[in-house]
C-alpha positions in Angstrom: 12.9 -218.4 -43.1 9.2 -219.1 -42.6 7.9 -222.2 -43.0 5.8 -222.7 -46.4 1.8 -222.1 -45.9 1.2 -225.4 -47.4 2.5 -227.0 -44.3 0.8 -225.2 -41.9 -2.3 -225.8 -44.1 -1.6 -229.4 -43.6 -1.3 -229.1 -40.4 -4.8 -227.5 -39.9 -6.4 -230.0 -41.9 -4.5 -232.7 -39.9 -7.1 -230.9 -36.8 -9.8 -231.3 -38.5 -12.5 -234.3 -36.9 -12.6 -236.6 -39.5 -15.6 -236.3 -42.0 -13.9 -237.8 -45.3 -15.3 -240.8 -45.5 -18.7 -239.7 -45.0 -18.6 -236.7 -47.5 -17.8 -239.0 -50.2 -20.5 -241.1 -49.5 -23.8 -239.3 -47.5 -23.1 -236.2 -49.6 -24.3 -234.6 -53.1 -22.2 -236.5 -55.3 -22.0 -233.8 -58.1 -20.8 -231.2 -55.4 -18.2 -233.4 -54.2 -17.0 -233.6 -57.4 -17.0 -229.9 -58.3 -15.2 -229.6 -54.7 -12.4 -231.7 -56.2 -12.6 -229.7 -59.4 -12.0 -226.5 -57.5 -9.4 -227.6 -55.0 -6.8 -229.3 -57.6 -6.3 -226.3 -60.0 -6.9 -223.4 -57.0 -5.5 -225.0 -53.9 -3.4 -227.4 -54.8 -5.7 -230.1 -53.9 -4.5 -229.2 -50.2 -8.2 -229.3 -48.3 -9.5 -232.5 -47.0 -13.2 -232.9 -48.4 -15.6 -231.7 -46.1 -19.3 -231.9 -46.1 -21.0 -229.5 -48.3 -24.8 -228.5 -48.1 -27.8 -227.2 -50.7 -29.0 -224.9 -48.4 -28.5 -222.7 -45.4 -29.9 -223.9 -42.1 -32.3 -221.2 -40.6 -30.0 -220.6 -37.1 -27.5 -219.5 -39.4 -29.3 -217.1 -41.8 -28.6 -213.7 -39.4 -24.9 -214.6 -39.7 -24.7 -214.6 -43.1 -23.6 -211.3 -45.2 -24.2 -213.2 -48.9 -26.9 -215.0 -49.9 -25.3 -217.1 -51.9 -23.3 -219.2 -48.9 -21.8 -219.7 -45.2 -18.9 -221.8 -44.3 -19.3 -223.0 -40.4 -16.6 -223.2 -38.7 -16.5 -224.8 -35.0 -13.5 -225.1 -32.7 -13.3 -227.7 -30.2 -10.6 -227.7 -27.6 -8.6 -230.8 -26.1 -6.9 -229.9 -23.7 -4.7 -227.1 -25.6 -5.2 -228.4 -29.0 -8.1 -227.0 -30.9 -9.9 -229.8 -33.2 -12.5 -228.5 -35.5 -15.1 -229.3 -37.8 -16.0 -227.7 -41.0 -19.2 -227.4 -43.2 -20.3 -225.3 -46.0 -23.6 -224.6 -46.8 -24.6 -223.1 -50.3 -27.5 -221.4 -50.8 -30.9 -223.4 -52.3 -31.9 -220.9 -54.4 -28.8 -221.9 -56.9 -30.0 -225.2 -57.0 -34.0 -224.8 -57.7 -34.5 -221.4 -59.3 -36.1 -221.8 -62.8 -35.0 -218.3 -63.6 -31.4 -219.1 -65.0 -30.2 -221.3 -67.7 -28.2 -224.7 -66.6 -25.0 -222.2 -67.6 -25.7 -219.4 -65.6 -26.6 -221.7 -62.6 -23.8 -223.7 -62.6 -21.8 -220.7 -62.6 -23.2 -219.3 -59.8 -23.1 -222.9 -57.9 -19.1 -223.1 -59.1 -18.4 -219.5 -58.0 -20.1 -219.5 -54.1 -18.6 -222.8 -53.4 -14.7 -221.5 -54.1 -15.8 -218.3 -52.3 -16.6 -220.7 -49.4 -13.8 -222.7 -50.3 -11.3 -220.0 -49.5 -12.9 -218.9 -45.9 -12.1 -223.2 -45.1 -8.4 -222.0 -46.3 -8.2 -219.5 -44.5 -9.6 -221.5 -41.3 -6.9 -224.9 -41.9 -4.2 -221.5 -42.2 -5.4 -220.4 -38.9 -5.8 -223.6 -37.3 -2.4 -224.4 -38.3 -0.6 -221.5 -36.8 -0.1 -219.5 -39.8 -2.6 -216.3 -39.0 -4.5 -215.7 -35.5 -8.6 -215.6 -37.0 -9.6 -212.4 -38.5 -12.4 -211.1 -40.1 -15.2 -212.9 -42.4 -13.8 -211.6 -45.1 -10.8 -209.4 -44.2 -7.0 -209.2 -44.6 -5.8 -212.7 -44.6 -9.3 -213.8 -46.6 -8.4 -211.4 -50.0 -4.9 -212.3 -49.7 -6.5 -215.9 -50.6 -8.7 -214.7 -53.2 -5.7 -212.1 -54.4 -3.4 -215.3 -54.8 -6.0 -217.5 -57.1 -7.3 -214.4 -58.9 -2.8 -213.7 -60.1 -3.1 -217.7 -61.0 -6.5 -217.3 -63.1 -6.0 -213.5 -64.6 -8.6 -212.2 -62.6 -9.0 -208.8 -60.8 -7.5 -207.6 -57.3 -9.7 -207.4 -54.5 -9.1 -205.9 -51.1 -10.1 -206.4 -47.6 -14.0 -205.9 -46.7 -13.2 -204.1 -43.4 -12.2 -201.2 -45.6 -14.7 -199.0 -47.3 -14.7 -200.1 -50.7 -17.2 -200.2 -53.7 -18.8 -203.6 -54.8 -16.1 -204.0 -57.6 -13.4 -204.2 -55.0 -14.7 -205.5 -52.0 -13.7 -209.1 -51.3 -17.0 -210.0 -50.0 -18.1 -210.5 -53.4 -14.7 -212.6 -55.0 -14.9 -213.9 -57.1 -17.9 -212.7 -59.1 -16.5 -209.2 -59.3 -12.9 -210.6 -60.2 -13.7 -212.8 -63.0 -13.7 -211.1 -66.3 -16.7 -213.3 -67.5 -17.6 -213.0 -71.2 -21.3 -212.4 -71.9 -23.7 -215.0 -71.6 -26.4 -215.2 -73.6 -29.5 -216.5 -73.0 
């Protein structure tokens, strides 16, 4: 029998350099808390904090595929034990664009950070052992988003490697898995 995922999770955070105390205090406040908000009902309140950002530096704006975030991951080695660091970087635009209502935004803030949230999942999963590191946003990433969306009622989506249209493609969970109801303006 396989060991559950939650301990190899905890095991991944357990190798991550410790930022906690600092993102609780040198970080947006309000995004910490949504952080907290997202991790208890989605992941079990199983990821450590890390630092969260209101925009994306420039270095990394080739590497991105959305515009909406980027979760960094770096791997240090000791010895044979990789120790890693974790930051996620949400796009500015959420935060200063006059264009949506206070509603809209926040739902857009709410739905790129558990995106990024799952990709730091899927890393501590790596990190611990469960899963060698696969693509940005392929098999092991929409089994993540697959397992929320069958806890919220949402839609199925499937790995981005495959070719897929917008509605399916994982790249885009969970926007294109939530059945929102029409907001009006």
């Amino acid at each position: 029998m396989s060991e559950p995922a939650s301990t190899a999770r905890a095991r991944g955070a357990a190798r991550l350099l410790g930022f906690h105390a600092q993102v609780s205090r040198s970080f947006d406040p309000q995004l910490v808390e949504l952080f907290g908000d997202l991790n208890a009902p989605h992941f079990d309140s199983a990821l450590p904090p890390v630092p969260i950002c209101r925009s994306i530096p420039r270095d990394l704006l080739r590497h991105q595929d959305r515009g909406d975030g980027l979760t960094r991951l770096r791997v240090y080695l000791q010895g044979d034990v990789p120790l890693a660091s974790v930051t996620i970087y949400l796009s500015g635009s959420w935060f200063d664009s006059p264009a949506a209502s206070e509603e809209v935004r926040s739902e857009l803030i709410r739905n790129a950070l558990l995106h990024q949230m799952v990709h730091v999942a899927v890393h501590l999963d790596t990190l611990g052992g469960v899963h060698h590191f696969d693509d940005h946003h392929g098999q092991h990433f929409a089994d993540e988003c697959n397992r929320i969306s069958e806890r919220s009622g949402w839609s199925v989506v499937l790995p981005s490697d495959q070719v897929l249209d917008d509605a399916h493609n994982s790249e885009n969970w969970p926007d294109n898995a939530i059945k929102v109801p029409e907001i009006r303006r």
